[in-house]
DOMAR-270155 format. One record per residue (C-alpha): x, y, z. Coordinates in nm, 3 decimals, decimal comma, always signed. Example, Ala and Ser with C-alpha at 12.3 -4.5 7.8 and 13.67 -1.06 7.14 Angstrom:
! DOMAR-270155
<atom px="+1,230" py="-0,450" pz="+0,780"/>
<atom px="+1,367" py="-0,106" pz="+0,714"/>
! end
This chain:
! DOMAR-270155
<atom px="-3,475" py="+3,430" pz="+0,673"/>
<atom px="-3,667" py="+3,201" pz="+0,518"/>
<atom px="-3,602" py="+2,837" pz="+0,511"/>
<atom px="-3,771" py="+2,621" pz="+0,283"/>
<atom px="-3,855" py="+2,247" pz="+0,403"/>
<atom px="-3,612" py="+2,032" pz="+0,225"/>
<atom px="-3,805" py="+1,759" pz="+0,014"/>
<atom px="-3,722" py="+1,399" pz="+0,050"/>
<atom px="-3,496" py="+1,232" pz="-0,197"/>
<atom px="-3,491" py="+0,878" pz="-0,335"/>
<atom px="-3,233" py="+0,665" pz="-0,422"/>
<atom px="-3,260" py="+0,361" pz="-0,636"/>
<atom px="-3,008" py="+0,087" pz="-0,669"/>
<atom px="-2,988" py="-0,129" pz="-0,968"/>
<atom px="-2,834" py="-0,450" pz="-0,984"/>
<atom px="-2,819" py="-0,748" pz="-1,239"/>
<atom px="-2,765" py="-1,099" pz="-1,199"/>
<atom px="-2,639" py="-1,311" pz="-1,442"/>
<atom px="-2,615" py="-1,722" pz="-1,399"/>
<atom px="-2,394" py="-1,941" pz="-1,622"/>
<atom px="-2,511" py="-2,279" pz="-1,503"/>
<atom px="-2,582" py="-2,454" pz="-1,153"/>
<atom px="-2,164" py="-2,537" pz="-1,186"/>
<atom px="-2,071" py="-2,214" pz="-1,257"/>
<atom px="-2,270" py="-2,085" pz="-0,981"/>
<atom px="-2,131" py="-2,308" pz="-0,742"/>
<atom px="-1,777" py="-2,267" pz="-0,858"/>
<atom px="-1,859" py="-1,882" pz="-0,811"/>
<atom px="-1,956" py="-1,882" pz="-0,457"/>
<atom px="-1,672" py="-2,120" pz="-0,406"/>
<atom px="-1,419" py="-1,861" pz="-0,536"/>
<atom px="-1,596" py="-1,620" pz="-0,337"/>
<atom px="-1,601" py="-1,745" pz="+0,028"/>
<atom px="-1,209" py="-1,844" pz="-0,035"/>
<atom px="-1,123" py="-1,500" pz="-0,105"/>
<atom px="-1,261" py="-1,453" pz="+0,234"/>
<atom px="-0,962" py="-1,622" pz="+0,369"/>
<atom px="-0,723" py="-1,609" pz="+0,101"/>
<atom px="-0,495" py="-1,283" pz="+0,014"/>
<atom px="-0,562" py="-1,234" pz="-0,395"/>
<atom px="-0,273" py="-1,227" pz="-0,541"/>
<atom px="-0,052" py="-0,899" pz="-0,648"/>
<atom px="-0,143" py="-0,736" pz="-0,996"/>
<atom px="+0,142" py="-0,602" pz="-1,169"/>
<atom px="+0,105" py="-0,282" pz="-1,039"/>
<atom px="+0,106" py="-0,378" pz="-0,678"/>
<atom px="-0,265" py="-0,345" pz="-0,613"/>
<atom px="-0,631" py="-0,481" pz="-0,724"/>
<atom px="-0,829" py="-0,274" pz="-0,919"/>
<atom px="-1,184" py="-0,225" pz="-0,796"/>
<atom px="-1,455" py="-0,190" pz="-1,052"/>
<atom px="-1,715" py="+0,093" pz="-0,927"/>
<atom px="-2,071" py="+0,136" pz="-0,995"/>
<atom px="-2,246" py="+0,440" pz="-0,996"/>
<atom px="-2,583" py="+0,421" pz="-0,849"/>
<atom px="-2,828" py="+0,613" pz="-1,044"/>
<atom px="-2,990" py="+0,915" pz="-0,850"/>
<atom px="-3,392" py="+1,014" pz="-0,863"/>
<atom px="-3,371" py="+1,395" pz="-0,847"/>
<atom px="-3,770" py="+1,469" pz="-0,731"/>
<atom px="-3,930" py="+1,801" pz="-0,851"/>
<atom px="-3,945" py="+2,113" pz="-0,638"/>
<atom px="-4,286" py="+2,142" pz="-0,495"/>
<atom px="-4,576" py="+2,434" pz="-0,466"/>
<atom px="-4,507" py="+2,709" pz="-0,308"/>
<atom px="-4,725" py="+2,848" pz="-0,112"/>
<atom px="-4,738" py="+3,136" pz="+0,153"/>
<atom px="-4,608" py="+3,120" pz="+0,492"/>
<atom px="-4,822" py="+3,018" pz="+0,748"/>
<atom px="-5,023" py="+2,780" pz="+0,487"/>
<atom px="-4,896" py="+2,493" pz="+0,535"/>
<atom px="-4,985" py="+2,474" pz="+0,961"/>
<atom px="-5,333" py="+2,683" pz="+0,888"/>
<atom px="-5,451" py="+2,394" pz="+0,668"/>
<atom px="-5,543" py="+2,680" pz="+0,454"/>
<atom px="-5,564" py="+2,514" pz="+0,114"/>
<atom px="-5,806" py="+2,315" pz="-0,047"/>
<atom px="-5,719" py="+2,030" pz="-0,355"/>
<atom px="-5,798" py="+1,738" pz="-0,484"/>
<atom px="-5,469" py="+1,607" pz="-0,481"/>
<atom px="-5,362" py="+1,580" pz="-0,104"/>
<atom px="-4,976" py="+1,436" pz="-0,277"/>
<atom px="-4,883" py="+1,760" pz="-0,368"/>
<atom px="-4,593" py="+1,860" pz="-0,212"/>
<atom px="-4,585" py="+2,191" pz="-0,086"/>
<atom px="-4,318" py="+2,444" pz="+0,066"/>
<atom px="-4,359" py="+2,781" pz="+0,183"/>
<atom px="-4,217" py="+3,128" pz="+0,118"/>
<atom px="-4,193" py="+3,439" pz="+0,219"/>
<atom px="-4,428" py="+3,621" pz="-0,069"/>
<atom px="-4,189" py="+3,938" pz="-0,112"/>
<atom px="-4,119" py="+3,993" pz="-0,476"/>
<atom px="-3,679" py="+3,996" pz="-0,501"/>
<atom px="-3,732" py="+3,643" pz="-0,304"/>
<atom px="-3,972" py="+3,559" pz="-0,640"/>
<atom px="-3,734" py="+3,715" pz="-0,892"/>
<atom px="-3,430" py="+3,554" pz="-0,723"/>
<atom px="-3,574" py="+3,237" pz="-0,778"/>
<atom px="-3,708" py="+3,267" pz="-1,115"/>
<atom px="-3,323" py="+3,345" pz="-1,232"/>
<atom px="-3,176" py="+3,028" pz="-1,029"/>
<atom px="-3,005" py="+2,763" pz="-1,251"/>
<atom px="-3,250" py="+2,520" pz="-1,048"/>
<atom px="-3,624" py="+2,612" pz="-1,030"/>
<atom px="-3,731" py="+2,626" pz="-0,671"/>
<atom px="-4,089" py="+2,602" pz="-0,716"/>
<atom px="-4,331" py="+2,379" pz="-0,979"/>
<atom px="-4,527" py="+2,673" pz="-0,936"/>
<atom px="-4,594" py="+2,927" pz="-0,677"/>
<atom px="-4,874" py="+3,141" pz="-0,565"/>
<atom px="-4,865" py="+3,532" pz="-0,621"/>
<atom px="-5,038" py="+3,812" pz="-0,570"/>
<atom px="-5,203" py="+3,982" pz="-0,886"/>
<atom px="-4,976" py="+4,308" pz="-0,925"/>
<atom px="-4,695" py="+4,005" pz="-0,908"/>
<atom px="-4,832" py="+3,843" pz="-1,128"/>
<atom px="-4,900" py="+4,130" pz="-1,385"/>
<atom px="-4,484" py="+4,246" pz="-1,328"/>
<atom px="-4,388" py="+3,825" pz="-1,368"/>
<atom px="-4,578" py="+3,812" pz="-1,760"/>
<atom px="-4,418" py="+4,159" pz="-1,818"/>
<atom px="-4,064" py="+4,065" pz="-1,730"/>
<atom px="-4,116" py="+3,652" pz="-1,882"/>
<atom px="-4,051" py="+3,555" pz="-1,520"/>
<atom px="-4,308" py="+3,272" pz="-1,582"/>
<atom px="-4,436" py="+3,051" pz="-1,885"/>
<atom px="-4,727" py="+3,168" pz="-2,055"/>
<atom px="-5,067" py="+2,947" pz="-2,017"/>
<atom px="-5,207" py="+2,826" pz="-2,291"/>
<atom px="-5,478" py="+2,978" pz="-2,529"/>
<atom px="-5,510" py="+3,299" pz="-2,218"/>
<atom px="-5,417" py="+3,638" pz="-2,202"/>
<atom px="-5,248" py="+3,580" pz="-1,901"/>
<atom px="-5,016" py="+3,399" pz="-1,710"/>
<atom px="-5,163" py="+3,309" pz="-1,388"/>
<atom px="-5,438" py="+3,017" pz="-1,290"/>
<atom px="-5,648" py="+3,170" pz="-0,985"/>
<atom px="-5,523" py="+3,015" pz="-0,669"/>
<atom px="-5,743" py="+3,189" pz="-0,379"/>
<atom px="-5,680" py="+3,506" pz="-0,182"/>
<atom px="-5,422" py="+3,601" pz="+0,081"/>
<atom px="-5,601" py="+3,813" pz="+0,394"/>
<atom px="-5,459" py="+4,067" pz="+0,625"/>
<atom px="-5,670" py="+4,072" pz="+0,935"/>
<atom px="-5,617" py="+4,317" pz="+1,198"/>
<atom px="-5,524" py="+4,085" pz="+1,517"/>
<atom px="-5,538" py="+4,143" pz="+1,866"/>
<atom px="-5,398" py="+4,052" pz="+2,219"/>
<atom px="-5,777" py="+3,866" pz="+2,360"/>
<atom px="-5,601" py="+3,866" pz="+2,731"/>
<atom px="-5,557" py="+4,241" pz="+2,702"/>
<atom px="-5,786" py="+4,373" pz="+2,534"/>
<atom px="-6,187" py="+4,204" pz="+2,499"/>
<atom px="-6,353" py="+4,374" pz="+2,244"/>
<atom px="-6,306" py="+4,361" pz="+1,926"/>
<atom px="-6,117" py="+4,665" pz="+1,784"/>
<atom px="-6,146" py="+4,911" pz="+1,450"/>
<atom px="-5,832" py="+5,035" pz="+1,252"/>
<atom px="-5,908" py="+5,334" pz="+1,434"/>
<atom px="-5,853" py="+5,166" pz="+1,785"/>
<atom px="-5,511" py="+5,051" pz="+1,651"/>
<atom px="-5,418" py="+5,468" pz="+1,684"/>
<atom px="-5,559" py="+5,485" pz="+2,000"/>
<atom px="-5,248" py="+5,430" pz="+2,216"/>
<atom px="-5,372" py="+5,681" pz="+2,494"/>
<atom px="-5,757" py="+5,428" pz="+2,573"/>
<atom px="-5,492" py="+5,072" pz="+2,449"/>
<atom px="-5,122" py="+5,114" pz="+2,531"/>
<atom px="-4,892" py="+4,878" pz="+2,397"/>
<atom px="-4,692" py="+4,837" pz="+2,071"/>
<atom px="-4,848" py="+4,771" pz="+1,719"/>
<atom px="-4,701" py="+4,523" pz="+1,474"/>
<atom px="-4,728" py="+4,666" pz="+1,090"/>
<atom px="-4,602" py="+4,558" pz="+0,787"/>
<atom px="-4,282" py="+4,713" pz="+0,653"/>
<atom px="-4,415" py="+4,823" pz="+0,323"/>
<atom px="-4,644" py="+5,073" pz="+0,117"/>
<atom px="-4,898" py="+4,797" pz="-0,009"/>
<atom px="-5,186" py="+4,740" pz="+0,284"/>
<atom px="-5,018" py="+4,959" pz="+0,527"/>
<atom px="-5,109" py="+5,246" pz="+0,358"/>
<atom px="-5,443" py="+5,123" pz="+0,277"/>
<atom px="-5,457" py="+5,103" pz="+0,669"/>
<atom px="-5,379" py="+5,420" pz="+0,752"/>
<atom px="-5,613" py="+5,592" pz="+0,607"/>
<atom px="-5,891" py="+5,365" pz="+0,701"/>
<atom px="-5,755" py="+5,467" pz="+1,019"/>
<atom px="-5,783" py="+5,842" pz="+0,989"/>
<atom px="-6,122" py="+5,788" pz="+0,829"/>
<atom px="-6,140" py="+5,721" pz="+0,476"/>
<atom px="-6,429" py="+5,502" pz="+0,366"/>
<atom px="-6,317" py="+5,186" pz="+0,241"/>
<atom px="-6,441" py="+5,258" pz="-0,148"/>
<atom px="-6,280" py="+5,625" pz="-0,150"/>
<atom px="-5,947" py="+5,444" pz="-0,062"/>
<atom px="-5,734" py="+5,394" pz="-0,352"/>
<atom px="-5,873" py="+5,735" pz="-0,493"/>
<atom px="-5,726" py="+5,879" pz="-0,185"/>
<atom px="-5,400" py="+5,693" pz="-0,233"/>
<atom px="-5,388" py="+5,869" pz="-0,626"/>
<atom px="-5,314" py="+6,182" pz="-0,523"/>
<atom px="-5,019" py="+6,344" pz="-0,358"/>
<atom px="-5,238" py="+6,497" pz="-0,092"/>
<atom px="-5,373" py="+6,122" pz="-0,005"/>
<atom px="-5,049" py="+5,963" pz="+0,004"/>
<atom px="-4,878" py="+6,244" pz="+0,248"/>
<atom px="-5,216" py="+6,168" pz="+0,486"/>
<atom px="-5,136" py="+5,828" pz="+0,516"/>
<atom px="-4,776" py="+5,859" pz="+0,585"/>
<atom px="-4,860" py="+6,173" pz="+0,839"/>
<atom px="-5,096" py="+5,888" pz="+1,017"/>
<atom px="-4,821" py="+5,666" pz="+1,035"/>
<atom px="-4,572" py="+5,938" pz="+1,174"/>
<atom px="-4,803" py="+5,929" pz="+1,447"/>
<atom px="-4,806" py="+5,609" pz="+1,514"/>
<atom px="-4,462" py="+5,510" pz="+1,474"/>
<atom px="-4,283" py="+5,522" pz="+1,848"/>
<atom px="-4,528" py="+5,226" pz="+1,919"/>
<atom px="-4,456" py="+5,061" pz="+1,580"/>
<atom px="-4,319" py="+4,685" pz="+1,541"/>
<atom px="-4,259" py="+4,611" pz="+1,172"/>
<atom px="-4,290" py="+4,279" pz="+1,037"/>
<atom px="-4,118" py="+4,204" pz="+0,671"/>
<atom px="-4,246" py="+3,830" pz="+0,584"/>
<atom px="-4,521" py="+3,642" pz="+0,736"/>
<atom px="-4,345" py="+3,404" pz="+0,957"/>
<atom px="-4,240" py="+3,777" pz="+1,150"/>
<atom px="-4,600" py="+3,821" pz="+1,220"/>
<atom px="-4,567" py="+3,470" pz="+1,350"/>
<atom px="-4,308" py="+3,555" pz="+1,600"/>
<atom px="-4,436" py="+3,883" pz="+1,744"/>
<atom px="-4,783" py="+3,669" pz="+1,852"/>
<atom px="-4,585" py="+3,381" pz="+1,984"/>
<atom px="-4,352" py="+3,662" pz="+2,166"/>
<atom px="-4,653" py="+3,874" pz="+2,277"/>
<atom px="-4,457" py="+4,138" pz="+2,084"/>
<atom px="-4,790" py="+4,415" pz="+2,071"/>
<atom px="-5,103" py="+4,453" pz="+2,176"/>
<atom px="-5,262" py="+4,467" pz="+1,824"/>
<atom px="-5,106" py="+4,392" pz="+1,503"/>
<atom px="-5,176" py="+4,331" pz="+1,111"/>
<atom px="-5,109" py="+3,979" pz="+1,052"/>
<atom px="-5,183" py="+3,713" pz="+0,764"/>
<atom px="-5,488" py="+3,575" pz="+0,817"/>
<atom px="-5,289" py="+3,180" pz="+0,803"/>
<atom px="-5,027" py="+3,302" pz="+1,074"/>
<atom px="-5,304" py="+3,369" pz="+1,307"/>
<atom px="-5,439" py="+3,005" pz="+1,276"/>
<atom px="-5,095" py="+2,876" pz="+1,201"/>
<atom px="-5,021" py="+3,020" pz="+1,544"/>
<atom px="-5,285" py="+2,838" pz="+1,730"/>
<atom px="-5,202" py="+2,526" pz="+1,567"/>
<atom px="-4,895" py="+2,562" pz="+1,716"/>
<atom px="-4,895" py="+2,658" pz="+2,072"/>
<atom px="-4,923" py="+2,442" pz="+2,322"/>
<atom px="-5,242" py="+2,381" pz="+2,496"/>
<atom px="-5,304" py="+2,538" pz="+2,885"/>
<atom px="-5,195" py="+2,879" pz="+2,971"/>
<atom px="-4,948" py="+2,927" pz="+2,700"/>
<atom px="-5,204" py="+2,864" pz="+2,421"/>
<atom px="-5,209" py="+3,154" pz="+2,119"/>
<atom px="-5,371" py="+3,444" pz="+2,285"/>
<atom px="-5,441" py="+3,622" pz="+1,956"/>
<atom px="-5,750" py="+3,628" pz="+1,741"/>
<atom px="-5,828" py="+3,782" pz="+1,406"/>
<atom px="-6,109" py="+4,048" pz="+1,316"/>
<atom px="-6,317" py="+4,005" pz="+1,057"/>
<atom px="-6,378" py="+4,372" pz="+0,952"/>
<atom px="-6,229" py="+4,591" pz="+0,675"/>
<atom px="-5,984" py="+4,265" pz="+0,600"/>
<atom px="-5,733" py="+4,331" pz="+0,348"/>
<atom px="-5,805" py="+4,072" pz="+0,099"/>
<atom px="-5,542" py="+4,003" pz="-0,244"/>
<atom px="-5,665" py="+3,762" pz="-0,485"/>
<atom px="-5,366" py="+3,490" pz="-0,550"/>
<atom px="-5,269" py="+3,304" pz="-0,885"/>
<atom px="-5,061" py="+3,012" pz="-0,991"/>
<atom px="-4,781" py="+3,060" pz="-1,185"/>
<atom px="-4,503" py="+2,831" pz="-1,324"/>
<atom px="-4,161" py="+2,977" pz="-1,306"/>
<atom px="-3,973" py="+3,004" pz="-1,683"/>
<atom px="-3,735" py="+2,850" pz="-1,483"/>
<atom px="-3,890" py="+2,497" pz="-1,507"/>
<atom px="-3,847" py="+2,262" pz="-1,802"/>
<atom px="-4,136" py="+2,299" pz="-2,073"/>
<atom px="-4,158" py="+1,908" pz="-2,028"/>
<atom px="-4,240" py="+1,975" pz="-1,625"/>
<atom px="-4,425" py="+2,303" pz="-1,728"/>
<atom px="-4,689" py="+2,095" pz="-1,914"/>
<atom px="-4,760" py="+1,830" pz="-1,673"/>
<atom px="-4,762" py="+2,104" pz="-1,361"/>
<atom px="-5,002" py="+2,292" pz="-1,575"/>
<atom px="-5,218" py="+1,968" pz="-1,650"/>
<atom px="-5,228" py="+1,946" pz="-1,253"/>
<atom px="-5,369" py="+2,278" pz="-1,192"/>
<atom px="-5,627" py="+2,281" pz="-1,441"/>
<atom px="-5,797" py="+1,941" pz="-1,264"/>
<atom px="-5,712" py="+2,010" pz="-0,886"/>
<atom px="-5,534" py="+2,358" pz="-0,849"/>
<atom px="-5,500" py="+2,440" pz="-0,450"/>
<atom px="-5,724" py="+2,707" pz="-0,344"/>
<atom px="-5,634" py="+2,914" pz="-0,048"/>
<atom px="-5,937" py="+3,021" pz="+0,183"/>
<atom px="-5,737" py="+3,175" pz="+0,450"/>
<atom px="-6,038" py="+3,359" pz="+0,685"/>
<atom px="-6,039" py="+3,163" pz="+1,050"/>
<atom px="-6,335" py="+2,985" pz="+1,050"/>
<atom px="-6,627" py="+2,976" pz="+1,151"/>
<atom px="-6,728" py="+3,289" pz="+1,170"/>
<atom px="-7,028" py="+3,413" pz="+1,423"/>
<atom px="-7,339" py="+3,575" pz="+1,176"/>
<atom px="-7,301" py="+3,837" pz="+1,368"/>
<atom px="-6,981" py="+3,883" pz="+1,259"/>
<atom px="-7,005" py="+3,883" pz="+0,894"/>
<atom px="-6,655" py="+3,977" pz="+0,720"/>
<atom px="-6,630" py="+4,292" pz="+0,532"/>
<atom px="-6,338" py="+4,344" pz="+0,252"/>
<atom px="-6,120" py="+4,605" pz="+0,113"/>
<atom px="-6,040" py="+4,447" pz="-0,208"/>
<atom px="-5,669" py="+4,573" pz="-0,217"/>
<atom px="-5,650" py="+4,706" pz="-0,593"/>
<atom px="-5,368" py="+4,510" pz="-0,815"/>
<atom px="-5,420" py="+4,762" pz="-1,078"/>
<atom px="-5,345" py="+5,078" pz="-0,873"/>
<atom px="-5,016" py="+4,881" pz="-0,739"/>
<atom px="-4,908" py="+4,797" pz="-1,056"/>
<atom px="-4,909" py="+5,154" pz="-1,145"/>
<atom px="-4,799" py="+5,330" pz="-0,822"/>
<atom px="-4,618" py="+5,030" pz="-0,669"/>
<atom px="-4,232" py="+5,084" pz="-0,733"/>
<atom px="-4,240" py="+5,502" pz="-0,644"/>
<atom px="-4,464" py="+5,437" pz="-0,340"/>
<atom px="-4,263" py="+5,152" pz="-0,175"/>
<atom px="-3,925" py="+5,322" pz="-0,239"/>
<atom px="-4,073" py="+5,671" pz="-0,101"/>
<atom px="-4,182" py="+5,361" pz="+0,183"/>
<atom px="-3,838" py="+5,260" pz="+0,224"/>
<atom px="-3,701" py="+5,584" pz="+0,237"/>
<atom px="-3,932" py="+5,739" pz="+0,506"/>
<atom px="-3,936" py="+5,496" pz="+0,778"/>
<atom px="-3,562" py="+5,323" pz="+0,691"/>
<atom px="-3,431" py="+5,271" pz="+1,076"/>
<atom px="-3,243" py="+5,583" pz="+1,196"/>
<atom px="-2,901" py="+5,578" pz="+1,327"/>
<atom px="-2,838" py="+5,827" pz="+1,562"/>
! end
């Protein structure tokens, strides 16, 4: 579960004072300090009748939201260090549930592209001005694969994450079609720029669950990134995909001496999504406007790769493709679901 840091509220008291005259003044603290030590009298009902004030309340506005891990990482990049900023968990229902609250959670919150593309469709968010779209770029989200350093020294390929007989140990994947799949077949060989013309085809999409079938006695799935968290801080697997921020967020985390993080993220054939800011329909238009005023001088950009990075060690990319999940998305994550759905004996 996801819990959302609660944002600070302020309370302001307002109070008036009103002076008839030195005398009157006087003759009002006199009254006052007496009733200290005198009963007041009886009203006809048997009992005083207070007067009460209510205090008026500053509600403050939700915040950004960004992804998990973001926050620790210090992942983004603004102008505006005062921007509040909360966290989520970056699945989609967790978006649409929010969108339909009564109270908006988020000012606006970072997506991926194919969320994006579905929150314009459905009117999930307000349209930006004088675009065709509905989204102000925001950075890009990376899943890195990550490794145990005390276990294993070298750094390994997608194809050493099948290689349970030369590593043993359990694997940490995502539970989901999008990047797992795209994994799985870099894993049984597919060259990163044949990938999503692989994934097209029935043929493709059977290879990369029959990889996973393989796999999947040694399997740990995650569901949100703070779960990627936990399996590193648990030593849950030997290797694992992971966001990019939980691997730094992590670090930033663990102690110092022998319980410091002992995992590291590779920098080859990263799984990288582009992000965008969006403001939920949810908010006022009023609130809408200003947000949108913010991110068009000092939007937060999310550069999530660990840095630095050795030269020889150059990052490579698979661009994960918004427009083929867009299309394929919804069949291929129930068909997802479906197939590897715990069993119950």
């Amino acid at each position: 579960m996801l819990i959302l840091p609660s944002l600070p509220s302020a309370v302001q008291a307002a109070s008036s004072h009103q002076s008839g005259g030195i005398g009157t003044f006087l003759t009002s603290v006199g009254r006052d300090i007496t009733s200290v030590f005198v009963p007041a009298p009886a009203s006809a009902h048997g009992h005083r009748r207070v007067r009460h004030v209510r205090k008026p309340v500053h509600h403050p506005e939700p915040g950004f939201g960004v992804p998990q891990g973001t926050i620790a990482a210090h992942a983004l990049t603004s102008a505006d260090a005062t921007l509040p900023l909360v966290e989520w968990d970056g699945k989609t229902n967790t978006l649409q549930t929010a969108i339909q609250a009564t109270k908006a959670a988020w000012m606006a919150v970072l997506v991926t592209g194919t969320q994006l593309a579905q929150a314009c469709e459905g009117k999930w968010v307000h349209p930006i001005d004088n675009t065709s779209t509905c989204g102000i770029p925001g950075g890009v989200s990376d899943i890195a694969l990550t490794w145990d350093r005390s276990r294993l020294t070298t750094a390994p390929s997608w194809q050493d994450f099948w290689d349970v007989a030369r590593h043993p140990g359990r694997r940490g994947l995502h539970f989901g079609a999008r990047t797992t799949l795209e994994i799985a077949l870099l894993a049984d060989g597919v060259a990163p720029q044949n990938i999503y013309a692989t994934l097209s085809t029935p043929t493709g999409v059977e290879r990369a669950f029959r990889r996973l079938d393989l796999l999947r006695p040694y399997i740990v799935w995650w569901e949100t990134p703070a779960d990627a968290a936990r399996i590193m801080e648990q030593s849950g697997a030997l290797m694992l995909s992971a966001p990019a921020t939980e691997v730094t967020s992590v670090s930033a985390r663990a102690p110092s001496g022998p319980a410091t993080s002992l995992f590291v993220a590779g920098t080859q054939n990263v799984l990288r999504s582009p992000l965008f800011w969006v403001i939920p329909i949810n908010v006022s238009a009023e609130s809408a406007h200003r947000t949108l005023e913010q991110l068009r001088m000092h939007a937060p950009h999310l550069e999530d790769m660990p840095t630095p990075v050795p030269p020889e060690a150059a990052p490579t990319f698979l661009m994960v493709s918004d427009t083929f999940w867009s299309l394929h998305g919804d069949a291929l994550e129930q068909q997802f679901a479906a197939h590897f759905a715990p069993r119950t004996p």
